[in-house]
N, C-alpha and C positions, 0 to 999 in steps of 0.2 A: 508412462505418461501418455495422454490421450492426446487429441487433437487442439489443436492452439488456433487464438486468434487471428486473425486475414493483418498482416503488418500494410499500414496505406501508406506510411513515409517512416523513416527511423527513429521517431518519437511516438507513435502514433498505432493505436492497434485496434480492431472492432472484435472484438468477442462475441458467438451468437450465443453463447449458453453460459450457466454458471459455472459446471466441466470447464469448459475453455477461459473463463477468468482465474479460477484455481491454476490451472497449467500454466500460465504466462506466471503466475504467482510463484508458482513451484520454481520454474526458471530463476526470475528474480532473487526468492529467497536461499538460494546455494552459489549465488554471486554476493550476499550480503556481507559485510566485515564489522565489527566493533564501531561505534559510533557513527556511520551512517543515519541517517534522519532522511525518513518519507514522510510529507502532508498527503492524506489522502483527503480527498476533496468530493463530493456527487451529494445531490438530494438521496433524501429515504431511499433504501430500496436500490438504490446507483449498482452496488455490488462491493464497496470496501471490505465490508468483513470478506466477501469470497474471497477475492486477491487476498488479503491479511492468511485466511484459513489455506491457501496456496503457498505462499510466503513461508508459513511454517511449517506448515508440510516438506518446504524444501530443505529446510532448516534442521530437519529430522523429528519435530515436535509431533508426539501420537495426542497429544489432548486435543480436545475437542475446543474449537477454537471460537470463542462468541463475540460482539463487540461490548466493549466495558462500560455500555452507556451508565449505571449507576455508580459500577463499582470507581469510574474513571482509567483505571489501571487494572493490566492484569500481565502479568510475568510468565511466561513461556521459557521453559528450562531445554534447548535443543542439544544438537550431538557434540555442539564446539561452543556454539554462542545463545546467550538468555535472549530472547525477542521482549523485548514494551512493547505492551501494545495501550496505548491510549485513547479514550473516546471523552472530547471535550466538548460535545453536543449541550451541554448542561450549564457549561461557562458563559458569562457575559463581559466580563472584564477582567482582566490579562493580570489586577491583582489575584485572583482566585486561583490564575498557576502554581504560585508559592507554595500552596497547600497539594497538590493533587502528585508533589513528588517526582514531576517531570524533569525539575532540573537538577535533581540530585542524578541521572541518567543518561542525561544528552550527552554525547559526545564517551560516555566509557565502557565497559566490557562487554555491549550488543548493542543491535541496532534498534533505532525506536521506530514504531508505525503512528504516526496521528490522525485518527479520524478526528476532521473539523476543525483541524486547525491551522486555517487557511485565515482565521480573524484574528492571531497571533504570529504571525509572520514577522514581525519586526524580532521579537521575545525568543522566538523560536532562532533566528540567528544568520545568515549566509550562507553556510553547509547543507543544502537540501533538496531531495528532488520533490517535486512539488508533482504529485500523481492528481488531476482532475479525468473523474469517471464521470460519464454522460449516459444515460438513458435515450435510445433512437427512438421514442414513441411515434411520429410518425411516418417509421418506417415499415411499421406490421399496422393488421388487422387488430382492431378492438376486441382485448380477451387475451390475446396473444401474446408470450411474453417475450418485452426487445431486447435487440442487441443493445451493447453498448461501447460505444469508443471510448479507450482508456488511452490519455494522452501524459507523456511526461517530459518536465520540463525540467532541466538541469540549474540549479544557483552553489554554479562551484565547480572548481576541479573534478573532484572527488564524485559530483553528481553525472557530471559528465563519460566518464569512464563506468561508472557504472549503466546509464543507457547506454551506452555505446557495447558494452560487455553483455548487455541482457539482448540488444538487436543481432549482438553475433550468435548467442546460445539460441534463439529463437530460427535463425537462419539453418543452424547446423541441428536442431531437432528436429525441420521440417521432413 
């Protein structure tokens, strides 16, 4: 594994490359368990699929990892656990979950990743870390590509112990 992002508080992490988003990813996704639920959250371009494409890399997945904006859904078969990965860019209203198959998943044999579905939060349930990636634009030069802080936010036990598990493994990979 390469070099990882600058931790600013134990929630909280700046990433200067897409390398270093995948890495914290990697981390992440080898602390992952059965039914765990991540919101990923950032405008275009934030870096979700990175993390995601780190994630399951940790997870042991060799496929090439994309974000599911059409298909909605895409299944990643890893060394112990299936990854969801969802992308619900496309959704307007939280009837349309029904169909895209997300709830036949929540909560059973792997963890699920949602890009975008931070407008479903009610639906989506109490068990979850809620990942918002930010773009520093102006933190560089015009051209330049920024960092970005990846902050996570714990709703639940469960979400808790897993940041808290990913700030130790990120401590002890330094």
């Amino acid at each position: 594994m390469g070099s990882l992002p600058e931790q600013e508080n134990a929630t909280t992490y700046v990433s200067a490359s897409a390398d270093e988003t995948q890495n914290l990813g990697e981390l992440l996704g080898g602390l992952l368990e059965a039914g765990d639920v991540l919101v990923l959250t950032g405008d275009l371009g934030a870096g979700k699929t990175q993390l995601t494409k780190g994630v399951a890399r940790g997870m042991g997945i060799e496929d090439d990892v994309t974000s599911p904006t059409f298909t909605i859904e895409m299944v990643y078969e890893g060394r112990e656990l299936p990854l969801y990965h969802f992308d619900l860019y496309r959704l307007d209203d939280a009837d349309q979950l029904e169909d895209t198959g997300l709830f036949d998943v929540l909560g059973t044999d792997g963890p699920c990743l949602i890009e975008w579905g931070e407008q479903f939060s009610e639906e989506l349930g109490d068990e979850r870390v809620d990942v918002t990636i930010t773009r520093l634009d102006d933190e560089v030069a015009e051209g330049v590509e920024p960092p970005r802080r990846i902050s996570f936010a714990a709703r639940g036990e469960r979400a808790e112990e897993l940041i808290q598990a990913l700030g130790d493994a990120a401590a002890k990979a330094r």
